[in-house]
Backbone bond lengths (Angstrom), bond angles and torsions (degrees), N, CA, C in turn:
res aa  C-N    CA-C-N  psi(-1)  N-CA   C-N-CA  omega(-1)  CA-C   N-CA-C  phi
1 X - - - 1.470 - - 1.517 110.14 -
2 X 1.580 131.21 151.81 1.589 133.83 -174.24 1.466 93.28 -73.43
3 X 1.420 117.11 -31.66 1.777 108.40 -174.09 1.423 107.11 -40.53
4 X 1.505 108.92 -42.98 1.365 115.69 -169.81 1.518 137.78 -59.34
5 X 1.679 94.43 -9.82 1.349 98.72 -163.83 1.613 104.96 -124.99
6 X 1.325 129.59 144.48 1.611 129.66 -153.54 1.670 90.92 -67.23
7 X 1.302 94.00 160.26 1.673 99.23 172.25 1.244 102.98 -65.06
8 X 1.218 150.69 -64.85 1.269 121.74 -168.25 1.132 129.80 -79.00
9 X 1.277 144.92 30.80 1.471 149.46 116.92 1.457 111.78 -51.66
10 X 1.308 115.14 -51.77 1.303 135.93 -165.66 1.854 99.53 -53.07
11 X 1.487 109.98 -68.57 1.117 121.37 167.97 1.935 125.64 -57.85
12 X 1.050 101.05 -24.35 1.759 108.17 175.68 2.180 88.33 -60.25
13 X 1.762 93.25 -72.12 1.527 108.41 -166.58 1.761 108.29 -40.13
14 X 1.218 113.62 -42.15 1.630 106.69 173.30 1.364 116.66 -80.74
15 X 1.154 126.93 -25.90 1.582 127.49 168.26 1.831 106.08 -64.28
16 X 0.962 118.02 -15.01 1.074 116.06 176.56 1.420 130.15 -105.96
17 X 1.901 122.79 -7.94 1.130 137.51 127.37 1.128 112.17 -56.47
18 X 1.210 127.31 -29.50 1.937 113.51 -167.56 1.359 93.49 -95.40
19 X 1.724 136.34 -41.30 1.176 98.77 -173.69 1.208 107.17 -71.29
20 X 1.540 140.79 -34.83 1.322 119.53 172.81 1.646 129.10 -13.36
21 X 1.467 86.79 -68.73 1.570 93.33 178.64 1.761 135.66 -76.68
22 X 1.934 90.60 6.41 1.682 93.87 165.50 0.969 105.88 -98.12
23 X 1.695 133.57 -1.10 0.990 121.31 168.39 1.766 125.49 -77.06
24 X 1.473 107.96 -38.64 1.540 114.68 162.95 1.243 116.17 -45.67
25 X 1.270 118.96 -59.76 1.791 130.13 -176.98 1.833 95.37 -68.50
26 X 1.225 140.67 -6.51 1.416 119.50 161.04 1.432 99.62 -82.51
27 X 1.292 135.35 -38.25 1.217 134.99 -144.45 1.632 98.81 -101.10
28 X 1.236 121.85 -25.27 1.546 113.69 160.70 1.443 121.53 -59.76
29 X 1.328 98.99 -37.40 1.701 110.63 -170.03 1.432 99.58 -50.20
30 X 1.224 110.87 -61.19 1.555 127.23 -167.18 1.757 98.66 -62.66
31 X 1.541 121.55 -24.43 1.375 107.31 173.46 1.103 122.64 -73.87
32 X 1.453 107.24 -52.54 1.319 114.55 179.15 1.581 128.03 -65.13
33 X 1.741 111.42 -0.30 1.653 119.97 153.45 1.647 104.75 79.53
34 X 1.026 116.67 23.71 1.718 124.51 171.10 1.210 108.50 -124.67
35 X 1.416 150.85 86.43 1.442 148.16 -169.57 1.646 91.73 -99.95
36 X 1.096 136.21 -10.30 1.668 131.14 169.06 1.672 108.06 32.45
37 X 1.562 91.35 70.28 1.145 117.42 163.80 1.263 122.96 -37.23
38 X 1.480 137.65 119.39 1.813 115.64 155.77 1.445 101.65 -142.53
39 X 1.293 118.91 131.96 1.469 134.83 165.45 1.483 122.74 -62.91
40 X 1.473 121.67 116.45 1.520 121.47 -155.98 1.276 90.37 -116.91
41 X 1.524 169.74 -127.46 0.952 165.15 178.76 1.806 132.11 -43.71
42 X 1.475 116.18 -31.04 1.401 115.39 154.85 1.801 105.36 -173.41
43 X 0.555 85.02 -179.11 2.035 103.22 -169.15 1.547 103.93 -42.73
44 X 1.636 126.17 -35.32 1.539 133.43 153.18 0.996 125.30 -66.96
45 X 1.380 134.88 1.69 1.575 150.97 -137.13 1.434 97.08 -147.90
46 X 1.406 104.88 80.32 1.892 104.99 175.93 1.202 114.88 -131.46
47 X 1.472 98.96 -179.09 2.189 96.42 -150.02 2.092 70.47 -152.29
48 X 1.410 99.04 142.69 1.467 112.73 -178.96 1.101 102.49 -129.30
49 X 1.442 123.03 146.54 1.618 112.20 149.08 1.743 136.27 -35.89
50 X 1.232 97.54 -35.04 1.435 110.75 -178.88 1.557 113.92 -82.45
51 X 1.844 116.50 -12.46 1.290 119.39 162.67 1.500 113.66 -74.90
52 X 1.730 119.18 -40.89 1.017 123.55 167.66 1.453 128.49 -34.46
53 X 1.535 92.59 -80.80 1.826 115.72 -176.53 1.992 99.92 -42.67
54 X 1.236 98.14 -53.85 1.865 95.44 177.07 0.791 131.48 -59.15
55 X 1.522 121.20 -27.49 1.544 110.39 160.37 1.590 137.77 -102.87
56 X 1.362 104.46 -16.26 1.766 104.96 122.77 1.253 114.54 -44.12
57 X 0.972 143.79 -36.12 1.836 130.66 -164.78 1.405 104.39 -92.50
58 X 1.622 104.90 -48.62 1.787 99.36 164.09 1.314 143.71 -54.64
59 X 1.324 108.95 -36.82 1.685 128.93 -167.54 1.513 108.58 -104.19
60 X 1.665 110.82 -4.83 1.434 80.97 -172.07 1.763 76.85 -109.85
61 X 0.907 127.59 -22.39 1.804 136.39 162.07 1.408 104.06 -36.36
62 X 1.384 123.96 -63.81 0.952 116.50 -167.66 2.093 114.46 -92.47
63 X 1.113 98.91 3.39 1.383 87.90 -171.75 2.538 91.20 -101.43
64 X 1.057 102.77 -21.93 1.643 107.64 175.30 1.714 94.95 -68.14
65 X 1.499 131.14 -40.94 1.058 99.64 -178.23 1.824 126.80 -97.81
66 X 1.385 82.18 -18.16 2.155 95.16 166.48 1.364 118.10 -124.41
67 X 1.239 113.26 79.46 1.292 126.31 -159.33 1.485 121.58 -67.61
68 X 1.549 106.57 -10.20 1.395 121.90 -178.13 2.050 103.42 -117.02
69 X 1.203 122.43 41.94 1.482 140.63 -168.07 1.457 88.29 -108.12
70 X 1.091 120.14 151.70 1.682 134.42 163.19 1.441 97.71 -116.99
71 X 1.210 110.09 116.86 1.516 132.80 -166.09 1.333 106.19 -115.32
72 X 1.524 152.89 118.94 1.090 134.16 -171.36 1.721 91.98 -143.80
73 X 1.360 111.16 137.76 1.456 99.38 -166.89 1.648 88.56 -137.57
74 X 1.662 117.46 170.76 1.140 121.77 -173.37 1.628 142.98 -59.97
75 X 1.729 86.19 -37.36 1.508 106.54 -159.32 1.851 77.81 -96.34
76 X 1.479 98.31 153.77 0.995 119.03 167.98 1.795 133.49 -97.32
77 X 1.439 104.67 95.39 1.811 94.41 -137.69 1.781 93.25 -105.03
78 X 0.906 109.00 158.09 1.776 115.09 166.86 1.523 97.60 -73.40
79 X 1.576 114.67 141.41 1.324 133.82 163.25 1.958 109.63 -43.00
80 X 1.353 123.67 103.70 1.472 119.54 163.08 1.231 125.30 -127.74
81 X 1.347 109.36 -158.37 2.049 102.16 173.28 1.393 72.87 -114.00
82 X 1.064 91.38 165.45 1.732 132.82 -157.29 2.371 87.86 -124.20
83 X 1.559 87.49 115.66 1.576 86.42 165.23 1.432 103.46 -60.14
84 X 1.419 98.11 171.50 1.809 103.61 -174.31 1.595 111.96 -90.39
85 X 1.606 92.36 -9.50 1.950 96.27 178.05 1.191 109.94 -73.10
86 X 1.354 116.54 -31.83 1.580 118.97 175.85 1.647 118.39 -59.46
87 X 1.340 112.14 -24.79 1.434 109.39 -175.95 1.480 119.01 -92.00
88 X 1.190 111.65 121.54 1.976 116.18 172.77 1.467 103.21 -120.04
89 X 2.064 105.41 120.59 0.767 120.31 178.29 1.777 106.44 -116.47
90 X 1.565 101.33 55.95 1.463 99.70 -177.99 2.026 99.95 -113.60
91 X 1.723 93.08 159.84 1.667 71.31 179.71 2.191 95.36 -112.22
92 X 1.491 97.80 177.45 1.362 89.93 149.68 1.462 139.69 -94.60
93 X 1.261 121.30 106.60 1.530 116.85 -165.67 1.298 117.54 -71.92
94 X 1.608 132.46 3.54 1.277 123.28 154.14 1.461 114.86 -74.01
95 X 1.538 123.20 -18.29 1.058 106.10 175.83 1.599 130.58 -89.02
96 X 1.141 100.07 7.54 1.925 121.25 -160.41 1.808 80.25 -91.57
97 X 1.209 122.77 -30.52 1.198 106.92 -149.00 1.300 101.26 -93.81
98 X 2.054 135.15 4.68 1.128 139.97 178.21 1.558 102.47 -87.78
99 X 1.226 102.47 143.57 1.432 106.14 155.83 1.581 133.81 -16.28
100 X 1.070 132.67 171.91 1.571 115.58 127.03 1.112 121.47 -119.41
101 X 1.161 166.91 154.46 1.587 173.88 -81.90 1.499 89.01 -155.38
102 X 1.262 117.74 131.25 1.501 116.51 -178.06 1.548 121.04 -69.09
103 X 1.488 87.14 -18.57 1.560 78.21 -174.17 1.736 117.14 -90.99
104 X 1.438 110.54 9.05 0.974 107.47 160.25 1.638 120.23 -130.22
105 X 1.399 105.08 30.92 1.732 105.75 176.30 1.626 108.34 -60.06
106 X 1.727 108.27 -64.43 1.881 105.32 -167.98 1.642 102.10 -65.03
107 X 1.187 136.60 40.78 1.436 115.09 -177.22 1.611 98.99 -104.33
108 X 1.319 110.49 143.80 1.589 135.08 -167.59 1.466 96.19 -83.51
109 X 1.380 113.16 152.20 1.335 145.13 153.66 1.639 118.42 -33.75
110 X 1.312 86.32 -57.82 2.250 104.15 -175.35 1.801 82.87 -78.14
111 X 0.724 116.24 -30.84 2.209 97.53 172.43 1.066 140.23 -78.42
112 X 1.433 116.70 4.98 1.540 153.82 -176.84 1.631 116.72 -97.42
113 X 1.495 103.64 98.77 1.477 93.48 153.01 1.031 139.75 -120.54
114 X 1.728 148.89 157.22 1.376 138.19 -132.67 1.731 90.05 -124.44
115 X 0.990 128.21 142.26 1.635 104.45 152.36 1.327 82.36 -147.51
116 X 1.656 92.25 143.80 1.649 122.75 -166.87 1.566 104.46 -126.99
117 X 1.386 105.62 125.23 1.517 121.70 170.97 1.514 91.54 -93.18
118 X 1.172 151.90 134.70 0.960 160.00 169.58 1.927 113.44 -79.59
119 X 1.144 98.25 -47.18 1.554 83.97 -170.57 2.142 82.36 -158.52
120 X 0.994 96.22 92.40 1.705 121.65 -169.82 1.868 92.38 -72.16
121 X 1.671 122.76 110.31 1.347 110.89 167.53 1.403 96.07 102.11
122 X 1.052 138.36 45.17 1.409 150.67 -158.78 1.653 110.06 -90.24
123 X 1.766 99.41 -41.80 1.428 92.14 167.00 1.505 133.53 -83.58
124 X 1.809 101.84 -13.78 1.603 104.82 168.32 1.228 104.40 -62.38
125 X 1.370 113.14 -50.13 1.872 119.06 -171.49 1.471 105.06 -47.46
126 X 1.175 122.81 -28.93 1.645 124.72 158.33 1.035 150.63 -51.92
127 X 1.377 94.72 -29.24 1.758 119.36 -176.12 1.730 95.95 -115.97
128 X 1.148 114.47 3.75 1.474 89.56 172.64 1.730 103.33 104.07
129 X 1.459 132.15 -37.56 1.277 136.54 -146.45 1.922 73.72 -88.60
130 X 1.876 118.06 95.54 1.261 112.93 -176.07 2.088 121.41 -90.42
131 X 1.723 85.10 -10.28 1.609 114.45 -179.06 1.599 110.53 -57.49
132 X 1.394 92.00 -30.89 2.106 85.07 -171.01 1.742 87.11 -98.38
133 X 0.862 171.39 3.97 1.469 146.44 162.07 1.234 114.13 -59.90
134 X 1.262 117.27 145.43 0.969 125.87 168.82 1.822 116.33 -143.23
135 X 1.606 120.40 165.18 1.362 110.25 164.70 1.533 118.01 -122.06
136 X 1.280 105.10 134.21 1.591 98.32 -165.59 1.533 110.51 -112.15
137 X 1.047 106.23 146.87 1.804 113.51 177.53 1.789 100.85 -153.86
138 X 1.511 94.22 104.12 1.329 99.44 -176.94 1.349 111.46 -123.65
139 X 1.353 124.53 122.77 2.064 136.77 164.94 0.888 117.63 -75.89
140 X 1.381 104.74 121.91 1.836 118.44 171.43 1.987 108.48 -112.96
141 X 0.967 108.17 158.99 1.326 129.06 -174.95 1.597 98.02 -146.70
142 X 1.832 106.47 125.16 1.600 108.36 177.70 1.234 114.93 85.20
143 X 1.145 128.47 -40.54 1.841 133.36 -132.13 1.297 115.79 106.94
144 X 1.597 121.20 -1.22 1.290 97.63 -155.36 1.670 89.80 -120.73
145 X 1.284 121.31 159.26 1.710 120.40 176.02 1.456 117.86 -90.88
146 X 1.331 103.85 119.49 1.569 107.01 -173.36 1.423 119.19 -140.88
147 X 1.242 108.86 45.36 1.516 128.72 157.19 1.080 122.64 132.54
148 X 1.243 121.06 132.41 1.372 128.90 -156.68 1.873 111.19 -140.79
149 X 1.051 95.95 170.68 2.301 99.77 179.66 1.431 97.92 -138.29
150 X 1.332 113.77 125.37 1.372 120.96 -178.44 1.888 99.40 -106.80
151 X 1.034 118.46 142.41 1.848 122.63 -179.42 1.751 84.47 -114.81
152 X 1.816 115.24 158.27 0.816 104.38 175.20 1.896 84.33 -151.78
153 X 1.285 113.35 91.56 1.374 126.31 -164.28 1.555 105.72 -33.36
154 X 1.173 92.61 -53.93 1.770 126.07 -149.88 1.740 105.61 -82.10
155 X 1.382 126.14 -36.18 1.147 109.17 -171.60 1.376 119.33 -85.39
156 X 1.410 93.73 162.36 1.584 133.64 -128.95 1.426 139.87 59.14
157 X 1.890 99.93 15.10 1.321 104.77 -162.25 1.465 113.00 -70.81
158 X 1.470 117.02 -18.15 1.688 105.83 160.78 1.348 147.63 -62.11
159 X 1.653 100.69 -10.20 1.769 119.07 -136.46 2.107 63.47 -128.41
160 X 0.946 136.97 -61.94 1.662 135.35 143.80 1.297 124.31 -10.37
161 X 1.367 120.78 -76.77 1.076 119.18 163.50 1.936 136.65 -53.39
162 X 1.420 99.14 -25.40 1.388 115.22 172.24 1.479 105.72 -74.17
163 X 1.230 121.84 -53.47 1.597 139.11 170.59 1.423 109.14 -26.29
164 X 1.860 100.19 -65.65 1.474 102.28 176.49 1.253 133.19 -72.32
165 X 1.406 117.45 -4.95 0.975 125.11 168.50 1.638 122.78 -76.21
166 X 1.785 119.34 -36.80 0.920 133.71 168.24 1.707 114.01 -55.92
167 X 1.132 102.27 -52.16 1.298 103.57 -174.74 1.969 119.72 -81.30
168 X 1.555 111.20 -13.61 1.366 108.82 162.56 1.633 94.62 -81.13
169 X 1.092 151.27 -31.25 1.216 123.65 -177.74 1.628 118.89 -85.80
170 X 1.547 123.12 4.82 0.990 120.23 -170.38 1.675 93.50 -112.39
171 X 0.966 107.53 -12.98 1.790 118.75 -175.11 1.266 103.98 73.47
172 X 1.173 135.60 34.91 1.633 138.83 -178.75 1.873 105.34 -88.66
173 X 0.899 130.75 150.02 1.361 142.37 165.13 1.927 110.27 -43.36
174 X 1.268 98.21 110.12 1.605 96.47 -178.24 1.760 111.48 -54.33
175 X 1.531 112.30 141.32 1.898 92.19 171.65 1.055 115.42 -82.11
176 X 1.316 106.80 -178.89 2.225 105.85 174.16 1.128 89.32 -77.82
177 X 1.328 85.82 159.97 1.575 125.22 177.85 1.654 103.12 -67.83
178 X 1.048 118.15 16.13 1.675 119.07 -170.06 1.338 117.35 -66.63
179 X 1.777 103.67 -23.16 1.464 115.25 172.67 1.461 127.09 -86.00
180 X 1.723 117.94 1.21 1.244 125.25 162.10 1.128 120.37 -97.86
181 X 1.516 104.64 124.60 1.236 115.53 174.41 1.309 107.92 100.07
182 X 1.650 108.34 163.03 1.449 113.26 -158.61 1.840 104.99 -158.43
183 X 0.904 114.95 150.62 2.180 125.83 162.83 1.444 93.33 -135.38
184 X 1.880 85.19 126.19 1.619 88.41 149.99 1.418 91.16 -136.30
185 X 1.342 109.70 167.60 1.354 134.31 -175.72 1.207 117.71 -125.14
186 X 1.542 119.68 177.75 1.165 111.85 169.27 1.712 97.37 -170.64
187 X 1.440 116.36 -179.46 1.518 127.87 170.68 1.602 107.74 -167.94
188 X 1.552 105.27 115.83 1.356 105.78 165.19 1.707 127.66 -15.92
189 X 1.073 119.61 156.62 1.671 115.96 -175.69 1.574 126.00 29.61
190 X 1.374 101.78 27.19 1.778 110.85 175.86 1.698 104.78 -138.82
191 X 0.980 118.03 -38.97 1.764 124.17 168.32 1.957 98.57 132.20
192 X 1.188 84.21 -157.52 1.929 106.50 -165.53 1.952 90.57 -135.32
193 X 1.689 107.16 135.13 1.154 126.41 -164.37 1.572 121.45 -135.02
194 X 1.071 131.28 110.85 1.253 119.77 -177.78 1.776 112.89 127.22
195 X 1.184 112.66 21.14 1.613 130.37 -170.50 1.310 123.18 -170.42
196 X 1.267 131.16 145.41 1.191 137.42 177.93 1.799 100.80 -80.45
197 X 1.194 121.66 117.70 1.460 124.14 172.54 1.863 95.15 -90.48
198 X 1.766 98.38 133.06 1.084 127.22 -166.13 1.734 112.35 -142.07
199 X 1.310 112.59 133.29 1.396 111.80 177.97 1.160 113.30 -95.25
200 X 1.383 116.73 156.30 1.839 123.25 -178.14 1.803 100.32 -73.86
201 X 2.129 103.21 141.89 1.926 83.88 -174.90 1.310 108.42 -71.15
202 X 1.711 93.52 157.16 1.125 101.55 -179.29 1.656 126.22 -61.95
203 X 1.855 92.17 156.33 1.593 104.10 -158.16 1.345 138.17 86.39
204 X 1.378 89.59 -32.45 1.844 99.79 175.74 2.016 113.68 -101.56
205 X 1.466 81.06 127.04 1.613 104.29 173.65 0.949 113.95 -93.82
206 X 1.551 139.05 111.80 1.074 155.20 163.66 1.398 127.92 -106.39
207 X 1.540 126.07 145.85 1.320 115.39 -142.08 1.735 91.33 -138.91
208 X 1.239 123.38 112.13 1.643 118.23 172.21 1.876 88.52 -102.95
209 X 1.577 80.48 130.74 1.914 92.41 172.16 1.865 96.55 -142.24
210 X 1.596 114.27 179.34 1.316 126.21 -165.19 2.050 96.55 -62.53
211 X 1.265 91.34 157.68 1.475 113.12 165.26 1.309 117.98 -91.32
212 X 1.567 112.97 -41.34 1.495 116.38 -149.35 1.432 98.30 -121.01
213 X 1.332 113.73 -29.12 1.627 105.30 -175.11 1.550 100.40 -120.66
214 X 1.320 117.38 89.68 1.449 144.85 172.31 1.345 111.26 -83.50
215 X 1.365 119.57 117.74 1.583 112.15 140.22 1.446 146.78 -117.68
216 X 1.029 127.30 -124.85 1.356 132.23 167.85 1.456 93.37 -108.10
217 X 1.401 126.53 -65.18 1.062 106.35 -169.60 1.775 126.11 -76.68
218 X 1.200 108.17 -0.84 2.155 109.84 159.28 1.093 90.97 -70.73
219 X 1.414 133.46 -74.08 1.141 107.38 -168.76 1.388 170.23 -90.90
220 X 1.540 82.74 1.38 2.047 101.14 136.93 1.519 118.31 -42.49
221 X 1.347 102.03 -38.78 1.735 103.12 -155.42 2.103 79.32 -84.66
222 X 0.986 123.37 -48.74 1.621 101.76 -172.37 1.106 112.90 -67.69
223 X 1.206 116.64 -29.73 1.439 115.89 -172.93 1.867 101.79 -57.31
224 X 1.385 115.42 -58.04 1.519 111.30 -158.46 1.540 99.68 -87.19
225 X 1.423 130.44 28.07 1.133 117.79 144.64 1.300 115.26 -103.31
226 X 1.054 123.60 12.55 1.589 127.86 148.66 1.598 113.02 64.16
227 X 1.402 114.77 54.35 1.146 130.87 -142.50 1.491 97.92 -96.89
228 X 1.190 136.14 154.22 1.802 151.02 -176.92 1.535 100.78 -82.45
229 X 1.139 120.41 -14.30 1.495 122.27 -165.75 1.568 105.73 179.93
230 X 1.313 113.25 165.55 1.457 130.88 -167.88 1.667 86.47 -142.34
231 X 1.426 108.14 155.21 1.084 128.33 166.83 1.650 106.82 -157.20
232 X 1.080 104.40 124.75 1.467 134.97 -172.71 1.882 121.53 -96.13
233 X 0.957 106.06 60.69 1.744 99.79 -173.62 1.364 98.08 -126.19
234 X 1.849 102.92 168.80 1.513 122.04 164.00 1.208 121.13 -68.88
235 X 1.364 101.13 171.43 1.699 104.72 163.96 1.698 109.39 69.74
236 X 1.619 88.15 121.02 1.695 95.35 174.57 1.420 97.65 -62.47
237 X 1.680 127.52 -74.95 1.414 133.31 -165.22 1.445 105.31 -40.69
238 X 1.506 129.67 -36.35 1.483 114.65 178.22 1.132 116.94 -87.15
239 X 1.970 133.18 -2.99 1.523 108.96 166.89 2.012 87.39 -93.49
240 X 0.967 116.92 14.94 1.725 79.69 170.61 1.490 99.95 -107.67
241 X 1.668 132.94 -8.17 1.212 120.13 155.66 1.392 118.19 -41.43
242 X 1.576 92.50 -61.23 1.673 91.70 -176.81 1.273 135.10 -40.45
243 X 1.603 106.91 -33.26 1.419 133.26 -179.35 1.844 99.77 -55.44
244 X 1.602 117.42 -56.02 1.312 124.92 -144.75 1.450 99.56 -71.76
245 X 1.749 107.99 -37.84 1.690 129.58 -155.51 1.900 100.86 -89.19
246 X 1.169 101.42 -5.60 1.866 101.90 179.55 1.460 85.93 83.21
247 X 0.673 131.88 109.82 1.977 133.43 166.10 1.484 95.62 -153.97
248 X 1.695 102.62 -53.81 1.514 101.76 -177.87 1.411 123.00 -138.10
249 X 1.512 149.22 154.13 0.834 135.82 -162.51 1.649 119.64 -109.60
250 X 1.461 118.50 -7.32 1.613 124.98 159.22 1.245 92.95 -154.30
251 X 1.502 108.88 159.77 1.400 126.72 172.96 1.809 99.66 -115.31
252 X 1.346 108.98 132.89 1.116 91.79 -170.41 2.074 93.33 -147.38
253 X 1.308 106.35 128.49 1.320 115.99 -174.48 1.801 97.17 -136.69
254 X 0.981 119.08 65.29 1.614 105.12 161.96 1.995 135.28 -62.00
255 X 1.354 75.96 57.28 1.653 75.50 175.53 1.700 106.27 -159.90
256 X 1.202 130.29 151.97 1.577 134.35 -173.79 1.497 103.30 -57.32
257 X 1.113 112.26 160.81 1.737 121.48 -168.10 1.338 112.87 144.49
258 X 1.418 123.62 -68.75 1.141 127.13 173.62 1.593 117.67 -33.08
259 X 1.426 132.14 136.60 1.335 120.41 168.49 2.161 89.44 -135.74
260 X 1.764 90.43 163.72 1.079 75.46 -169.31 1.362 134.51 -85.62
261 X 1.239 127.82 30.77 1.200 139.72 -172.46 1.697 97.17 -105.96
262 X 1.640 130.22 -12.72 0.982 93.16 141.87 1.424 128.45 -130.07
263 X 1.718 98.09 49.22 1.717 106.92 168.37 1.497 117.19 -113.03
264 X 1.412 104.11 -16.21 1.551 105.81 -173.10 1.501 120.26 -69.56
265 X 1.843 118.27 -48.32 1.655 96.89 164.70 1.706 128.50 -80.47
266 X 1.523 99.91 -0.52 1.594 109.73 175.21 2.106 105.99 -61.98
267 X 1.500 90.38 -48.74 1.426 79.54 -173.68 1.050 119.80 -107.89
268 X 1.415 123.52 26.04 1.482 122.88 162.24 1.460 105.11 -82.59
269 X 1.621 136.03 -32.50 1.436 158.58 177.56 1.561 78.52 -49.55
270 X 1.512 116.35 -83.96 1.660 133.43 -168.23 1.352 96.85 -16.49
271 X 1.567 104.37 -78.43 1.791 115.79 -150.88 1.761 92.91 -51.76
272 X 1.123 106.54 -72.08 1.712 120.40 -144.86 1.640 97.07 -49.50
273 X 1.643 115.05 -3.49 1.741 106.97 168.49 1.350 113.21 -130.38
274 X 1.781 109.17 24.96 1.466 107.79 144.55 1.255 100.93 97.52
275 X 1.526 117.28 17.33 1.428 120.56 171.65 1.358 128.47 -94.70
């Protein structure tokens, strides 16, 4: 029975059905060829349909099943009803079946807060670059971040797209899409799930910093760490993938931007593998 299991397991396991399903509703958006663009603060500063629909799909998901959760999500939406397709009230049952970290078994419902990036990389998701999106739903307790579920719509969508290509030219039956896209999770003092953790090779320093919001002063700061390589992508949640998978060896943005909805499940992933 869910009685059985502390609220925050409880809540990890449904954050991790729901991001599932913000990941489908990003990836329809982009099918169905209407991303309903609108510019919220300047020409780098964009709001999609598929940011919308997801966090309606997240917050009102998660507020029907923890009704006393402080949920605070990115986009700034007018109060509506939420269609009922948008809502998933399923949990994940591999995760019911972990522990919880003792030091956070007795923690209450009303002590929980959620902050949701809805669709993390919003302007790559614009241009097509579909690899850095990500969806974030990250839990804090205190101030402090202690577990979070990252969705990552898009991956494998190259190694996917090559696939389908092989197989329309061979005339073979396309596969499901079962291989796009990915959740991993994680929770302080229990580990990070859903990825192979990989180190950068040895000797080489590599540096993932912003794409879109560049300055003088990031890149002073990359420059004098004297780095073997630069890597240039969106999305907070996709340079700290990079971080986990060996791609890169610091992420480094010295300048304001970040908010925490999309640092809180990035670095709960970080900590729980010793980063």
């Amino acid at each position: 029975m869910a009685s059985s299991h502390t609220v925050l397991m409880r809540l990890v396991a449904s954050a991790y059905s729901i991001a599932q399903k913000a990941g489908a509703i990003v990836r329809r958006v982009i099918a169905e060829g209407d991303l309903g663009i609108v510019e919220k603060t300047s020409a780098t500063d964009l709001q999609t349909k598929a940011d919308r629909l997801v966090q309606m799909s997240i917050c009102s998901s998660l507020a029907r099943k923890f009704p006393k959760l402080t949920i605070i999500g990115e986009e700034d939406l007018p109060p509506e009803d939420v269609d009922q397709e948008l809502i998933e009230d399923g949990q994940w049952e591999e995760i019911l079946k972990q522990p919880c970290p003792s030091q956070y078994s007795s923690i209450k419902e009303e002590d929980l807060v959620v902050w949701v990036d809805p669709l993390d990389g919003t302007k790559e998701y614009t241009e097509g670059l579909l690899d850095n999106v990500t969806v974030l739903i990250g839990i804090a307790y205190e101030g402090k971040a202690i577990a979070g579920v990252i969705n990552q719509p898009y991956y494998n969508y190259q190694n996917n797209e090559k696939q389908k290509l092989k197989e329309h030219r061979s005339e073979a039956k396309a596969g499901p899409d079962a291989v796009l896209g990915r959740t991993i999770w994680g929770v302080l003092g229990l580990g990070a799930f859903g990825f192979q953790l990989k180190e950068v090779p040895a000797g080489k320093h590599i540096i993932t910093t912003t794409r879109s919001h560049n300055n003088k002063l990031v890149s002073d700061c990359v420059t004098a760490m004297n780095p073997d390589d630069v890597l240039r992508v969106g999305g907070a949640g996709n340079k700290i993938l990079q971080l986990i998978e060996g791609k890169a060896s610091a992420y480094v943005f010295a300048s304001p931007g970040c908010k925490k909805w999309d640092t809180c499940a990035p670095e709960v992933i970080l900590h729980a593998v010793g980063g």
